[in-house]
N, C-alpha and C positions, 0 to 999 in steps of 0.2 A: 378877470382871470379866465384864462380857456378851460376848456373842459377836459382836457389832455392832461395842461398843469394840474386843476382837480384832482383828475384819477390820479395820478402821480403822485399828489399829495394824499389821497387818502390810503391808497395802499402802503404806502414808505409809512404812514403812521399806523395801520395797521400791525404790519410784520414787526415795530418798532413797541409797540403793544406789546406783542404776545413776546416776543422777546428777552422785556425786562420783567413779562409776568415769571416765563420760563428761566429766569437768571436768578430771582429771589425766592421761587419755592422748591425747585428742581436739583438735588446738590450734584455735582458734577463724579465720576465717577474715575479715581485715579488708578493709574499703574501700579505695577509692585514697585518700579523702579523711584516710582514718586511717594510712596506711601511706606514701604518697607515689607518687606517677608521674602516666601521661596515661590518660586514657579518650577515645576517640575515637569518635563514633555517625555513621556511613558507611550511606546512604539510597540505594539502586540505581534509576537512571533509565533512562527506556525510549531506546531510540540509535534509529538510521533504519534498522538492520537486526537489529534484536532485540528484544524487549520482556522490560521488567522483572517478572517474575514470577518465583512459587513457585521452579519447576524454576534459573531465571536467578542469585536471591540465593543457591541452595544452591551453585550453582558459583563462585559470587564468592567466596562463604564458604572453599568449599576453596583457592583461589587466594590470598588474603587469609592462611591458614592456613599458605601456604607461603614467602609472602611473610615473615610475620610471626619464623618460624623464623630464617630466615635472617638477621634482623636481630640474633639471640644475646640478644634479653631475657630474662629470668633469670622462669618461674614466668606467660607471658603466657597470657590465655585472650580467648577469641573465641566468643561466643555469635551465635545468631540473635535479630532481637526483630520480631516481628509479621511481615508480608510479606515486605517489604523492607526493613528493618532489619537490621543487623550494629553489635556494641558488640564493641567490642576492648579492652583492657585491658594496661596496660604496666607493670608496678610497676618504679618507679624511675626511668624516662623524664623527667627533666627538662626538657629542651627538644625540644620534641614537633616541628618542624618537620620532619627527617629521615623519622623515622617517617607524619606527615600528606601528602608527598609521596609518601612510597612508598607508600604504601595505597591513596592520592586517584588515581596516574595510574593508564588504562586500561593501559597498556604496551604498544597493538598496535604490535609490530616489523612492519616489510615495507624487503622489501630492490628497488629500481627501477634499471631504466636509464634511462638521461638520453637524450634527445632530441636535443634543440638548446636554442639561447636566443633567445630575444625581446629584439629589441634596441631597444623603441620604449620601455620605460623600462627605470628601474635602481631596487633594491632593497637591502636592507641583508644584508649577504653571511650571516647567519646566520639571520636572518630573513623570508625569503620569501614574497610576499604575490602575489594574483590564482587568478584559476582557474586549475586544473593546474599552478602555480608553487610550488615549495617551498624553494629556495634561488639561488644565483644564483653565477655564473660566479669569476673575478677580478676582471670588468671591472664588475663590480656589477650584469652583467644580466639578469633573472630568467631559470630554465631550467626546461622542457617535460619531464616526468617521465613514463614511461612504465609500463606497469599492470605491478601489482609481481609482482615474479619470487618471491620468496620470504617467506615468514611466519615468525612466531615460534614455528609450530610445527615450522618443519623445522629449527629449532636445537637438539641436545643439551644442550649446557652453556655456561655464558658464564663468566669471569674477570676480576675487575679484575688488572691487572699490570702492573710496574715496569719502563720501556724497561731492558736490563740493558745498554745502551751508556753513556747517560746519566746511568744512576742516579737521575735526576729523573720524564722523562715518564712519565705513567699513560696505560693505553690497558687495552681490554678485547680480553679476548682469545676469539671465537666456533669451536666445534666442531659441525659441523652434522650431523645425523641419517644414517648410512647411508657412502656414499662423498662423501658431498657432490658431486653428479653436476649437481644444479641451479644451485648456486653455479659450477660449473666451465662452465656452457653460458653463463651470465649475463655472467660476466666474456672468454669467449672472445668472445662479439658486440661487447664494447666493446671489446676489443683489437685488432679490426679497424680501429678508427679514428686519426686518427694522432695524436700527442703533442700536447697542448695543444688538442684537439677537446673541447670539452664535451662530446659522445657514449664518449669513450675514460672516461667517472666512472660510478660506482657510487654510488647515494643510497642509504643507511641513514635510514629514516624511523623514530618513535619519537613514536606520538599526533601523526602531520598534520605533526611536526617534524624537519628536518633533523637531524640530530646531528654526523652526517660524509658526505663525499660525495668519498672519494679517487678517486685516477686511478689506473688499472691499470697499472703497473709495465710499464716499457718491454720488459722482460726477456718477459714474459710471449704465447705467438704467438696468432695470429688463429684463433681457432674449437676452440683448445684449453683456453685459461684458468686459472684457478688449481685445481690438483688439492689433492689429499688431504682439502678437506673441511676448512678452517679457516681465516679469517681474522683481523684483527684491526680495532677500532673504536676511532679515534686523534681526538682533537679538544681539546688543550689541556687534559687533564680534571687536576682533580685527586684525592688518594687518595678522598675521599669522593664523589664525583662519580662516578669509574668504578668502586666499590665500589655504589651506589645501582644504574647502572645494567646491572651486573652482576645485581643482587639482582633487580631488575625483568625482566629477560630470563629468569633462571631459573623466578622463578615463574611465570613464565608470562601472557599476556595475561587482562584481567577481560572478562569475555562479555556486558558492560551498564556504562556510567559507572557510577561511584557520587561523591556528594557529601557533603562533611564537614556534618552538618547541627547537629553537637556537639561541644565538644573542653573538657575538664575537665582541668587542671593543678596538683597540690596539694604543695608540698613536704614534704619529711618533717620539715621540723623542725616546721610547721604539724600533725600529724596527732599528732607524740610530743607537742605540748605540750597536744592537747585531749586527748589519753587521759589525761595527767598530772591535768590539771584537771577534767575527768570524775573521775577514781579521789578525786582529793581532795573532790569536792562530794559523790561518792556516801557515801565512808566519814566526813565530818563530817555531810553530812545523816544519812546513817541513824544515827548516834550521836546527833545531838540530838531526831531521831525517837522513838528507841528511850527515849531518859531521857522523854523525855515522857509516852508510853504509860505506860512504869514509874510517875512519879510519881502519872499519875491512877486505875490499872486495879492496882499494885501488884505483887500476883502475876501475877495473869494475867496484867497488862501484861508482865513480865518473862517470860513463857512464850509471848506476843505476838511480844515481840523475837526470840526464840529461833526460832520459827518464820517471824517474818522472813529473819534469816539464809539459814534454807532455801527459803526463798521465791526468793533471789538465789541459790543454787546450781540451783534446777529450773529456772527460768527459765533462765540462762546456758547450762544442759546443753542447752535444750531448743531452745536458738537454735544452739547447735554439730551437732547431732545432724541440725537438721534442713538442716543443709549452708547455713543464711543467711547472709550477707554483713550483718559488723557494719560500719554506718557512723557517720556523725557526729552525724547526728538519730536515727539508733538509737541512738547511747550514750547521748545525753541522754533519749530514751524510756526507755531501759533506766533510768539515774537517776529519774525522773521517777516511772515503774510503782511505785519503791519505798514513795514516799510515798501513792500511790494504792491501795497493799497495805493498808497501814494500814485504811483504810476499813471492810474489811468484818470485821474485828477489834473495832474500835468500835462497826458495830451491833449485832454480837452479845453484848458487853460493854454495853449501853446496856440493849439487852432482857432481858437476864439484871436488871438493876438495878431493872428495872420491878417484873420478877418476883417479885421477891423481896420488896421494899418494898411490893407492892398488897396481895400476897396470904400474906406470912410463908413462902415458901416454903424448903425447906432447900434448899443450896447446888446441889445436884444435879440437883434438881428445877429449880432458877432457870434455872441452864444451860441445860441440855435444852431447855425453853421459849423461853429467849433465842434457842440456834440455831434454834428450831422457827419463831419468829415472825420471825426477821431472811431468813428464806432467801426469799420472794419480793421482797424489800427490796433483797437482792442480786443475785439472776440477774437483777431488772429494771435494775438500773442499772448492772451489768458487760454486760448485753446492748448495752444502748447504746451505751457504748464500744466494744463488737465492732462495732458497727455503722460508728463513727469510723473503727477500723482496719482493716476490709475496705474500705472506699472509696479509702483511704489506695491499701492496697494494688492495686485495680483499677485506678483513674480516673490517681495518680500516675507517676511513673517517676524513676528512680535514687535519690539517697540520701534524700528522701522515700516515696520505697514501700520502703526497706529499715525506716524509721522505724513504719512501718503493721504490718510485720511483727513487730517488737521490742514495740511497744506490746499487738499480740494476745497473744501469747506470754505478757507481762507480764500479761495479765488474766489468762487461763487458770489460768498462776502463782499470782498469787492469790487464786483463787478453793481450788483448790487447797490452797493455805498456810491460810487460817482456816479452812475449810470440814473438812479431815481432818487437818492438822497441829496446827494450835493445837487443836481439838476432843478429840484423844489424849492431847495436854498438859496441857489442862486438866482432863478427867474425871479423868483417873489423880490429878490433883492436889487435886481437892476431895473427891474417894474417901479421902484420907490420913485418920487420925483428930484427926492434929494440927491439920491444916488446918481441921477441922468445929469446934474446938473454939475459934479464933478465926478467926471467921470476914469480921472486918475487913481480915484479912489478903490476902483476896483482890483487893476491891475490889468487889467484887457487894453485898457488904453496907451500902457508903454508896453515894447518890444522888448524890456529885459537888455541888461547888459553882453547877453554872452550875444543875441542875437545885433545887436547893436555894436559890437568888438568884429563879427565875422560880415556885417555888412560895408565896414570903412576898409578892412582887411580884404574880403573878398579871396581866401586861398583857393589855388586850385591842388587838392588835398590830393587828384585823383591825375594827378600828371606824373605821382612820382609813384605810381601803382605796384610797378613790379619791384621798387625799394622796400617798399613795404612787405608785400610778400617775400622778400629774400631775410629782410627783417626776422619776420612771420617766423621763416624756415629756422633760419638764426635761433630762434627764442625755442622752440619747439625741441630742435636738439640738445641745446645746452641742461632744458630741463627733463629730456626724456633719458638722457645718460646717466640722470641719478637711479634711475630704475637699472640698467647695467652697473652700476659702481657700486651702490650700497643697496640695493635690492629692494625688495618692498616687504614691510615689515607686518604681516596679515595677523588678522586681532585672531581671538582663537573661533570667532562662529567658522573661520575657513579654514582652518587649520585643524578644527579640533585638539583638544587639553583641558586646561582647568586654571583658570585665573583667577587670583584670590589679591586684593587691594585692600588695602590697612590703613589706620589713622594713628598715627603716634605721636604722646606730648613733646617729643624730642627727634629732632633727627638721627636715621640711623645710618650706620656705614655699610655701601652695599658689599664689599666683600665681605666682611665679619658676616653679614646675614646670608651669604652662598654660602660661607665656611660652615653655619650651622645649619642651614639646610643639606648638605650634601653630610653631612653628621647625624641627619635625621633620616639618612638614605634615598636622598635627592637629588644626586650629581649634578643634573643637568637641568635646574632649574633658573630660569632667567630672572635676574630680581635686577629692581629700577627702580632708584631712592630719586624724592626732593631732602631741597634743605630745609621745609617745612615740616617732614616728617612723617609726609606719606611715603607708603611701600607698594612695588607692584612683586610678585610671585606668579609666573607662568609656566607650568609645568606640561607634560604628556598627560596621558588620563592616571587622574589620580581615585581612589574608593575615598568614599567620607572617612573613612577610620584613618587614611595616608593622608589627607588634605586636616586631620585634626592634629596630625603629627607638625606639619606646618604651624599649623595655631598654635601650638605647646613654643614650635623653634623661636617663633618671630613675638613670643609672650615676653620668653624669658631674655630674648634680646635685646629686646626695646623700652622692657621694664614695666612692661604693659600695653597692651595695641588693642585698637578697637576693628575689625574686621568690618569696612564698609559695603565690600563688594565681592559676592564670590559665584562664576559663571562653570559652566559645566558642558562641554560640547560634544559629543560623542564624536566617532571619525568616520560614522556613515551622514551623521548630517553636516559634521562639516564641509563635506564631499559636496552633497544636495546645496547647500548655500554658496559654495562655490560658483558652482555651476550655474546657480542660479542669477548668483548676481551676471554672471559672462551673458545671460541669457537675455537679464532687463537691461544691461547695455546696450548689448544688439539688438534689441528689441527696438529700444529709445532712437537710437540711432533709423533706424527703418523704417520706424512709425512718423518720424519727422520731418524725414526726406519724402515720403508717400504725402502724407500733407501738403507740403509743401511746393510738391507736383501738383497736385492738384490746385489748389490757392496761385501759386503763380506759376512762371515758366521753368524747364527742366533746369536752368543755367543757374536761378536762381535758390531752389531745393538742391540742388548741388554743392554749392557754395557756402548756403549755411551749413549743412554737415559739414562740411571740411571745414569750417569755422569751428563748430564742435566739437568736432573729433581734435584737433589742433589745444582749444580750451580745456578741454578733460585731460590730455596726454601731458598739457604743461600742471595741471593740477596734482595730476598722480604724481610725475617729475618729483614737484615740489615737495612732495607731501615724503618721496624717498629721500633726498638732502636732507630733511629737517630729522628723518627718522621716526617720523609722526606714525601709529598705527590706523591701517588700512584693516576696517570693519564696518558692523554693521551701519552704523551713525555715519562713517564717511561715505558709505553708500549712496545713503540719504541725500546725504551734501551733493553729492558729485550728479544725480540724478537732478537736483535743483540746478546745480548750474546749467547742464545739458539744456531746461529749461529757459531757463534766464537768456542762456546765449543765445536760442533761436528767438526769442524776445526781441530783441534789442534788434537782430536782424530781419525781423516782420516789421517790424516800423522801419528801418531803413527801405527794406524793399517795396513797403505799402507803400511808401513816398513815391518811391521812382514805378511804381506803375502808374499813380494818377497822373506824375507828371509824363510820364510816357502816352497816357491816354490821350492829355491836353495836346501836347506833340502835334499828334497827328492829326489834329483839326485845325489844332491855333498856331501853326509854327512860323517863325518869323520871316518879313519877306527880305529877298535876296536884292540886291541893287538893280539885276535884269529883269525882275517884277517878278522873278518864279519863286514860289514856295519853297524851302528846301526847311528838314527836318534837324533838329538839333544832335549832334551824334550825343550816343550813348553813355561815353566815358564822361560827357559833360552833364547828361541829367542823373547821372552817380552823383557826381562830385555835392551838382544843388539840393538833390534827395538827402546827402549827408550834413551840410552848410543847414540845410531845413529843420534838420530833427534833430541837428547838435545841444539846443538847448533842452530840449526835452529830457535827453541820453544825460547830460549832465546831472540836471535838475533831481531825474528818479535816480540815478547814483548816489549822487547825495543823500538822499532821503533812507536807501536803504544802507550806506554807509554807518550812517548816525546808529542805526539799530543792531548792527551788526557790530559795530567799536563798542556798544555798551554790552554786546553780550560774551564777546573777546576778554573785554578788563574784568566784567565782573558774574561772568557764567561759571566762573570755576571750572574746576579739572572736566567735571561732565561735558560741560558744555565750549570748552573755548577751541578746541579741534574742530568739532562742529562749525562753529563763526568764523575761525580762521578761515577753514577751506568755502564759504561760502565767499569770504570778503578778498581771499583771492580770486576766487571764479567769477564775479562780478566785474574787479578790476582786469582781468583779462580779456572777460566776455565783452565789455564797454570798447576795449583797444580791439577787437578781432570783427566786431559787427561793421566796424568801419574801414579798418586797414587789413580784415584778411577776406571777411566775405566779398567788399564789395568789390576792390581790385581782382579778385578772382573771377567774380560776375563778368567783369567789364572783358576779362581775357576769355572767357570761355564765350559772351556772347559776340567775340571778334569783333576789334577797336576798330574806329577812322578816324582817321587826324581831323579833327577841328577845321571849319576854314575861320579865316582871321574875323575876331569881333565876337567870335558865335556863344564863345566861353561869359564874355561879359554878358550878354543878353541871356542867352539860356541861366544864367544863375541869378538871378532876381526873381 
């Protein structure tokens, strides 16, 4: 054993250590979308006597922080996100109203004397309207409030509490800072006034509103007031009402409004049934993954498989470790990476095959060369996908950028996994003597049928070039006209509104369910029945108390419904995520083409975008025909394929520059004894004929995982796997019949001389 194989073996078992140490002690750390509760994204706006900044969201944060305590959720965390941003997080929080009130109010308490009243109109006795008017008398008429005696910061502590007369009324009970010396001046001035004086009240204001506004107890004398420093705030509450505003007083006031500009609701039985159906697509795909590999690679394949496995163990460590939040488009990245592992297993098992078959090479030797000539074939087309998922992770936000996160990881992974696992596994294993001495057994030794099919065949794929691109053109239109005909149908992160998805034991009919929603004062709400007995409800922005009006409609319609999923967008960030995404498009787009300048020549960075751009545009197409919604998740998707497709066209173009390099050393001699070079459109056509079974072989592989996450992902997940498992089958048809023919036109054709075609493609 060399001492390369060594280090190789000993590091692979290393990382492979600490791995399965960090898999069995380390518990993994899930989404709301995977676990169940609310996420709420609270935006801090500038008041008339503060501005929203830096210093401003840190103090909200801690307020928010004490707020949140108090509410007893069980494991909640409260991040900052950019400026002004705050994402709260509530596992298990079902119905998130409670919580979006206490979060959303300012809570500035002040405690006033009363004036007098204006008696040129009348007002509604709890609601108080006009300048300096905030509630109003008996006689319903509005009253002159004078500048406030006290704040919320000279309260110690607040209590909701049970009248202990009654045993029914709730009332909060206030203990104010000190002796409560200012409470006792405040109330001796009103006490001066006589019984049934508006001036004899005390306003408790609470954000600009009344709450309560008693009268000073006749017991009480003039200019002495209520001593010791504690009152009490009475107003028909009940336990949750003076429980909230209990909670609210203690944390204390927020030093800048903030606005709900997000709110994600996900039930738990929605998150246990995608992990289920994740766990079952990943362990049936990678089993018909893995038979696959096996049936065509044999041993290796089966040493392939095996370092798959750990492929799924580095990667999962490597997402625990690094403290990530698994979400719902991370799981299905995570499934996904699986079949994407595969890949770089293939080209080194393709290249080994070459090797061995050109040049009689012993098995070892094949290897060796396989990895030697597959590794810029790799780092360029895993590069690209780094490329996919750093953008992911920049440009996006929530379980989209957790997805950008899972997919990096997953490359890393394996690159990793063939690169030094399967690499160990396999020298040690062609190293055997039993193995050298049949050495069909590996699978290096035969050429594969697909490569054996286009050897007896021999097409020239690359002679009917500009068919294909009219093709190309062809296909590109017919699916971009769905985007004109029936338009694209944007989830609400880009729209902003409010989406609320339901579980029902029966099917329901979707007009009966608009007829009661528009009854609930919802005209224009979009509902979207299965015959299973989910519901979808899409409205404009709705408040929690309008969106429970929904809950009450679609209760009594369906006879009972279980509310799986309920999103919250506001229409400044739907704006922001718009844009956004226009932004990691063109982003992707730029960053690909720039690579790819640099990596190869301008014709061919040219051409995979336009292979790209052409692959996304028939995706979007498609995705308007089906009706499908265009969101966050399809972002994801669409961003992966961008990947994938400059994938499959780094291997084609890696091809045709070695063989272009060869070209120009080794080019065949002409009957007059001179050199002449192979034209171009003919070391296209053999660079394609070369990599065909590879292209095949990792389509397959990542088909297998994407048909098990299709049939059995569920509603979450199978729009997700569709638009991957179209973008793959497209990307597979465009790396060959749009990039390369394009290549061939942009790097300006020469006709063949006769024979050249035959020879140049061997």
């Amino acid at each position: 054993m060399t001492r390369a194989i060594r280090v190789r073996a000993f590091f692979a078992l290393t990382v492979l250590a600490l791995s399965l140490y960090i898999t069995l002690t380390v518990p993994v750390r899930l989404g709301l979308d995977l676990r169940g509760g609310t996420q709420i994204v609270l935006e801090t706006r500038d008041s008339p006597t503060a501005e929203a900044d830096s210093e401003a969201t840190d103090r909200t944060l801690e307020v928010l922080r004490r707020r949140i305590d108090a509410l007893g959720v069980s494991e909640p965390t409260i991040a900052r996100s950019g400026d002004n941003r705050i994402i709260v997080e509530l596992p298990g929080v079902q119905d998130p109203r409670e919580a979006a009130d206490v979060l959303g109010r300012t809570a500035q308490l002040t405690f006033h004397p009363v004036l007098g009243t204006d008696p040129g109109t009348k007002t509604d006795a709890k609601t108080g309207t006009g300048s300096g008017t905030v509630d109003s008398d008996e006689s319903g008429h509005p009253v002159r409030l004078g500048p406030s005696a006290l704040t919320g910061a000279d309260v110690d502590s607040a209590e909701a509490r049970i009248d202990p007369q009654t045993g029914a009324g709730w009332f909060v009970g206030i203990e104010f800072r000190g002796a409560g010396d200012a409470w006792a001046e405040l109330t001796g001035k009103a006490a001066c006034h006589p019984a049934g004086d508006p001036a004899r009240r005390v306003a408790i204001v609470l954000d600009d509103e009344v709450i309560s506004s008693p009268q000073v107890n006749s017991s009480v004398a003039c200019r002495t007031g209520i001593a010791g420093g504690s009152t009490q705030i009475t107003g028909s509450f009940s336990r949750e009402e003076a429980r909230e505003l209990g909670l609210l007083i203690n944390g204390g006031a927020l030093p800048v409004p903030v606005e709900t500009v997000e709110q994600r609701t996900v039930g738990p039985t929605l998150g246990a049934a995608a992990i289920e159906a994740s766990a079952w697509a990943a362990a049936i795909g990678t089993a018909l993954t893995s038979l696959f590999i096996i049936a065509v690679y044999r041993l290796l394949g089966a040493l392939a498989a095996v370092a798959l496995a750990c492929y799924g163990v580095v990667s999962y460590a490597a997402l625990v470790a690094l403290g990530a939040t698994l979400t719902l488009p991370g799981l299905a990245g995570f499934v996904l990476a699986i079949g994407m592992a595969v890949d770089a297993n293939v080209l080194v098992f393709e290249r080994a095959r070459e090797e061995y078959a050109a040049r009689r090479k012993g098995l070892r030797s094949a290897l060796t060369a396989g990895f030697r000539n597959a590794f810029s074939a790799i780092a360029d087309s895993n590069i690209t996908t780094l490329i996919a998922a750093g953008l992911l992770f920049l440009l996006a936000s929530g379980p989209v950028r957790g997805f950008g996160v899972t997919l990096g990881i997953g490359v890393l992974a394996s690159m990793l996994s063939a690169l030094v696992i399967t690499r160990v596994l396999a020298d040690h294993a062609v190293a055997r003597r039993s193995v050298r001495r049949r050495p069909h057994l590996t699978g290096i030794a035969d050429t594969g049928k697909v490569r054996d099919w286009l050897t007896r065949r021999d097409p020239d794929l690359m002679r009917h070039g500009r068919t294909w691109l009219a093709g190309s053109a062809v296909a590109l239109v017919l699916a971009t006209s769905g985007i004109a005909v029936r338009g694209l149908d944007f989830g609400v992160e880009f729209t902003g509104g409010r989406l609320m998805e339901y579980s029902a034991s029966a099917p329901v009919d979707a007009d009966r369910a608009r007829e009661a929603l528009a009854d609930a004062g919802m005209p224009g709400a979009v509902v979207q029945t299965s015959g299973d007995g989910d519901l979808s409800v899409r409205t404009d922005q709705l408040t929690n108390a309008e969106a429970a009006k929904v809950d009450k409609a679609v209760g009594e319609l369906a006879g009972g419904a279980e509310k799986v999923r309920d999103e919250l967008i506001g229409p400044s960030l739907g704006d922001e995520l718009r844009r956004g995404a226009l932004i990691a498009l063109a982003t992707a787009l730029a960053a690909q083409l720039l690579y790819l300048a640099v990596r190869f020549r301008w014709a061919f960075g040219a051409s995979a975008v336009a292979a790209m751009v052409h692959d996304t545009l028939i995706l979007i197409g498609v995705f308007a025909w089906l009706g499908k919604p265009v969101d966050g998740v399809f972002l994801a998707a669409l961003l992966t394929v961008i990947g994938y497709s400059v994938n499959d066209s780094v291997v084609v173009f890696d091809r045709i520059r070695e063989l272009s390099a060869a070209n120009r050393t080794d080019g065949p001699d002409s009957p007059d004894g001179k050199r002449k070079k192979v034209p171009f459109p003919v070391l296209a056509n053999t660079a394609i004929l070369q990599t065909l079974p590879r292209t095949v072989n990792t389509g397959m592989g990542a088909v297998f995982i994407l048909a098990a996450l299709t049939l059995l992902g569920g509603d979450s997940l199978t729009d997700f796997a569709l638009a991957l498992l179209i973008g793959i089958v497209v990307g597979t048809y465009s790396s060959m019949f749009t990039a390369a023919p394009l290549a061939i036109e942009l790097h300006g054709r020469d006709s063949p001389p006769p024979g050249a075609r035959k020879q140049g493609s061997r």
